[in-house]
Steps between C-alpha positions, in 0.01 A plus 500: 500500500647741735316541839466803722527427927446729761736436749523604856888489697695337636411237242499139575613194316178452371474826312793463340436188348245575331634775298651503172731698272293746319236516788393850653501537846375794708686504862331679820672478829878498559744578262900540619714690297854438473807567226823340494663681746254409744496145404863476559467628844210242547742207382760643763248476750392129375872410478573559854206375638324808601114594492385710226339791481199399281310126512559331206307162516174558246651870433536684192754716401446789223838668362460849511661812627186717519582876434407761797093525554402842382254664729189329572615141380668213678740433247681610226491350136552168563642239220664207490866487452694213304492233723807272363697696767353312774557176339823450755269478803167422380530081519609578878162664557277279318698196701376728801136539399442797297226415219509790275719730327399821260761680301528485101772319299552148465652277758792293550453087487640516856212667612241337287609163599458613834138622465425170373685340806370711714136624378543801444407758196631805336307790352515774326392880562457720178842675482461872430172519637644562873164806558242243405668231752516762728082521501511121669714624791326584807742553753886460490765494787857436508562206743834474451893644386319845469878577384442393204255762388287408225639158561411419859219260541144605495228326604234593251118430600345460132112492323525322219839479366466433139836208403555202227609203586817486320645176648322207729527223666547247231754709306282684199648789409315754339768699409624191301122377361471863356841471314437157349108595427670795281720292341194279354301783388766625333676220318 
């Protein structure tokens, strides 16, 4: 049976663990944004050596490009995006510490073997629904490569993020469950 956790960032080992795939999870706290342009200036920065811009031990990242905040709000409509484009750097960053990661789209076995290895999880937002994600989003400010517009990372103070646990710490997939759970009902 599928349990629901409130969870409160950064996360620690701990809370990870105990999810599963096909768990829902509500977030408050800290939420970074980031897309794959900004993730490849974050492995430059690992590559050389350098500090970066964000902490990333017990961090989560959400993969989004948030549109422009009309008047009154803090944010624009704010969806995932398809998160197999970070799939280059995300092992690096889960080596380093990060602990959660929300897009939609399944993930490569690079990265899910490195969840496991690292304990770490990945979760999904409702795609399309980027106003209702939008509601959980208290405050958001770009932190870093403000060049990159919609793409520069934001650090997002949230209220109850609603997210899936897609992929855990022991390797479920729910992506996977749901395909082979389909295939029994319907043979």
């Amino acid at each position: 049976m599928d349990a629901e956790y409130h969870l409160t960032t950064p996360l620690s080992v701990n809370d990870v663990e105990s999810l599963r795939s096909g768990d829902r999870v509500t977030l408050t706290g800290i939420v970074y944004t980031a897309r794959d342009a900004a993730h490849r200036k974050l492995l430059e920065l690992i590559e050389k050596g350098e500090e970066l811009p964000i902490p990333i031990e017990g961090q989560v990242i959400y993969y989004v490009g948030p549109s422009p905040a009309p008047p009154g709000r803090v944010i624009g409509a704010a969806g995932p995006t398809t998160s197999y484009r970070m799939d280059p750097f995300a092992p690096k960053l889960l080596e380093l510490g990060l602990k959660g990661m929300i897009g939609k789209g399944k993930r490569s076995k690079e990265v899910i073997e490195a969840m496991v290895r690292y304990k770490a999880v990945y979760m999904a937002a409702v795609g399309g629904a980027g106003a209702l994600m939008a509601k959980a989003i208290k405050a958001a400010r770009v932190v870093a490569y403000e060049e990159l517009g919609p793409e520069a990372i934001r650090e997002l103070k949230v209220e109850k993020l609603p997210v899936v646990v897609v992929n855990d710490t022991i390797g479920n997939d729910l992506y996977q469950e749901g395909q082979e759970k389909y295939r029994t009902v319907s043979a």
